[in-house]
C-alpha positions as CSV (number, residue, x, y, z in Angstrom):
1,X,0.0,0.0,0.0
2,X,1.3,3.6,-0.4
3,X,3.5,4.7,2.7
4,X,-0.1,7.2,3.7
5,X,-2.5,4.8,3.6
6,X,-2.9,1.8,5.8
7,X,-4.1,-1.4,4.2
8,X,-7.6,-2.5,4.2
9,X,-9.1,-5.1,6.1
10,X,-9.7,-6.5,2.2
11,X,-5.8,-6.3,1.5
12,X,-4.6,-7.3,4.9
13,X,-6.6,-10.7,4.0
14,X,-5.1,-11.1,0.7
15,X,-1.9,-10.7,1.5
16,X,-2.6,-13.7,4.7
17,X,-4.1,-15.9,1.9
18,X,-1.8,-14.8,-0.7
19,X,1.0,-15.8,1.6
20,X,-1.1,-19.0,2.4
21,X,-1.2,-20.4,-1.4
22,X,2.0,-19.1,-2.7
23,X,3.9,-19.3,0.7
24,X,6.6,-16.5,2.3
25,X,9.3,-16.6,0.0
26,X,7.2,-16.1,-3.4
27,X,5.1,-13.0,-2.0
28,X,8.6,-11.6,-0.1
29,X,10.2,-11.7,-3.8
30,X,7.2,-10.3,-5.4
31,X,7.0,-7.2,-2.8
32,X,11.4,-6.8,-2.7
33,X,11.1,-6.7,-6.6
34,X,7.9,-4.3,-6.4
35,X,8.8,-0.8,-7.8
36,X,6.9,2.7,-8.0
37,X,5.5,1.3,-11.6
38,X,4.5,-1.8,-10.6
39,X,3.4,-1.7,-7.3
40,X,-0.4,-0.8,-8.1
41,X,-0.8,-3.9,-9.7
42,X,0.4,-5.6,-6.9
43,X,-1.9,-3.9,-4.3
44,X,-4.3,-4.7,-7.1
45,X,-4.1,-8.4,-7.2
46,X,-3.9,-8.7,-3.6
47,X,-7.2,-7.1,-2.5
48,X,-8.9,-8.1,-5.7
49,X,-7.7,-11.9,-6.3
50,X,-6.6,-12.4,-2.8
51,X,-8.5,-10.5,-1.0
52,X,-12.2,-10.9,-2.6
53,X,-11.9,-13.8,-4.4
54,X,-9.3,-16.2,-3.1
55,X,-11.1,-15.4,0.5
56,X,-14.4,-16.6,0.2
57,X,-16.0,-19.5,1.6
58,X,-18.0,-21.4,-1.1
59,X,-15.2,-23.1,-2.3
60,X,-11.8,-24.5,-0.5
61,X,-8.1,-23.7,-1.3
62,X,-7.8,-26.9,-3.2
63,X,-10.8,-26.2,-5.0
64,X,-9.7,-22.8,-6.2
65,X,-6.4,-23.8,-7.1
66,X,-7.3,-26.6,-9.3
67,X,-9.9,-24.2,-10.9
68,X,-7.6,-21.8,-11.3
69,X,-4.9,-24.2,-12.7
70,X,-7.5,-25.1,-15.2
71,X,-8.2,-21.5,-16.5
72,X,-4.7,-20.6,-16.9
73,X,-3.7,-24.3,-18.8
74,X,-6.5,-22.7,-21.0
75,X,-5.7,-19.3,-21.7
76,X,-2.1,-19.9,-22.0
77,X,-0.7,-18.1,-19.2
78,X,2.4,-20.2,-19.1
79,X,4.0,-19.0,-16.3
80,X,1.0,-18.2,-13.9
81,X,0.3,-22.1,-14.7
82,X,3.9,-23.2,-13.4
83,X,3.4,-21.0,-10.3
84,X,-0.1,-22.1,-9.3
85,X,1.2,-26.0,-9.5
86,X,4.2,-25.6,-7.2
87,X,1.3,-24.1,-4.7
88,X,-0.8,-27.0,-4.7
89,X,1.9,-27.9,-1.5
90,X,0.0,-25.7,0.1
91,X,-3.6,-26.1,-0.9
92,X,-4.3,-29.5,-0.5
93,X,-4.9,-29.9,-4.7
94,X,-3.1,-33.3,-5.7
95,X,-1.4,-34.2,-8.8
96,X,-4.3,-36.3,-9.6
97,X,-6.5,-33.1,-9.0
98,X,-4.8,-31.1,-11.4
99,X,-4.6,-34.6,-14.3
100,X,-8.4,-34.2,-14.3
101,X,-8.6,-30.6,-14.3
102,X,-6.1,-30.7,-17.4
103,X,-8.3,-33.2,-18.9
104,X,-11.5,-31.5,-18.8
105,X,-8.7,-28.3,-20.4
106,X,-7.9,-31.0,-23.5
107,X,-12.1,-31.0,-24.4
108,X,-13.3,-27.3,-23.3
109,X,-10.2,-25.6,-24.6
110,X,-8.1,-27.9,-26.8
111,X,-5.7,-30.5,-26.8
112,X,-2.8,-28.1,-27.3
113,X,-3.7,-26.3,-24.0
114,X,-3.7,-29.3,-22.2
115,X,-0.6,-30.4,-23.7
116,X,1.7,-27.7,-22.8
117,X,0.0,-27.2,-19.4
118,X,0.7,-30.5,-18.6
119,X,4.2,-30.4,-19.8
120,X,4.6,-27.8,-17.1
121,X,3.0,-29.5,-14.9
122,X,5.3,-32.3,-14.9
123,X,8.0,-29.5,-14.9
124,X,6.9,-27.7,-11.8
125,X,6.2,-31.4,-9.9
126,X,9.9,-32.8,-10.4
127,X,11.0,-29.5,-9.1
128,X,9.1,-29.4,-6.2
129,X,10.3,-33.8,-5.8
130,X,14.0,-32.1,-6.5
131,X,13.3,-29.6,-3.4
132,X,12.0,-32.5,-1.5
133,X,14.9,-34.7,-2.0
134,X,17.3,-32.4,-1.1
């Protein structure tokens, strides 16, 4: 938030779940690489994603994330994609989760989708095995 204004009750509860699904050290490298230009946006995402969405009820963390997962696979957000798998160690969504979810991608938004989501995917899991392991 700007140095003036103190956050919201909306952002202080995005950044808590923010921190909850993506974990400490992604949201401290998002905020020390947070500039003038770009730190609307984050503010942004964190009340709005985090804060409004990400922080209701209806549906659980694991439920978000593998809908989530899902829509990015689909529109091609390649990165988002890798980022949101490596936080299913936090939301309770399993590999199997996220296989289905990319499977319902290959029918309602093509097989190339699904394909290079799940290329990720695989990507993003022997990492976090890697990280495990060591």
């Amino acid at each position: 938030m700007n140095e003036t204004a103190s956050p919201s009750e909306r952002y202080r509860q995005g950044m808590a779940t923010r921190r909850a699904v993506l974990g400490d050290a992604h949201v401290d490298r998002a905020a020390a690489t947070s500039t003038e230009f770009d730190r609307p946006f984050q503010e942004l995402i964190t009340e709005a994603a985090w804060g409004h969405v990400w922080s209701r009820p209806a549906l659980t963390k694991r439920e978000r994330s593998i809908v989530t997962i899902a829509l990015l696979a689909a529109l091609g957000q390649d990165d988002e994609v890798a980022m949101h798998v490596r936080a299913t160690a936090n939301t309770g969504a399993t590999r199997e989760d996220i296989c289905e979810a990319l499977l319902h991608v290959a029918i309602y938004a093509g097989v190339p989708a699904a394909n290079h989501a799940i290329k990720i995917a695989k990507q993003a899991f022997e990492q976090m095995d890697a990280e495990k392991a060591a």
